[in-house]
C-alpha positions, 0 to 999 in steps of 0.5 A: 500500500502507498498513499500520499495527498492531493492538494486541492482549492477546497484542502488537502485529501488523503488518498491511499493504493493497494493493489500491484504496483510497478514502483512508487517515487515520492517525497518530491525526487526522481525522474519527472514523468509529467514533462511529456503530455503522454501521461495526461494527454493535455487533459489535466494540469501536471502535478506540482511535483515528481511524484508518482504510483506506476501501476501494475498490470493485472490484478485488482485496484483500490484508489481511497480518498479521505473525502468525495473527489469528483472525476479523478483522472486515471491515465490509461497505460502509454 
């Protein structure tokens, strides 16, 4: 399980993942994968920083939020 937090106009919102993963990068280092529009296909503004949850294939998914979020962008895989 990994999680982190989305900073939105109306506050911060906790969001936890379990499910396969291929790699975590958190806290803000490491490659940028948000330079190319490729992960948000120009529909959503990239995240203010590096951070990132790749997914794995297969398996089952779980994306939690601490409070309702309406229309989270799940990018396909590229």
């Amino acid at each position: 399980m990994v999680g982190g937090s989305i900073t939105a106009p109306s506050g911060a919102v906790e969001v936890t993942y379990s499910g396969a993963y291929s790699f975590a990068q958190l806290n803000d280092t490491g490659t940028d994968y948000w330079v190319d529009d490729g992960y948000t296909q120009g529909v959503v503004n990239r995240p203010p920083t590096v951070d990132v949850i790749a997914l794995g294939e297969g398996g089952l998914k779980t994306i939690t939020f601490s409070r309702p979020v309406t229309d989270p962008y799940v990018p396909s895989p590229v």
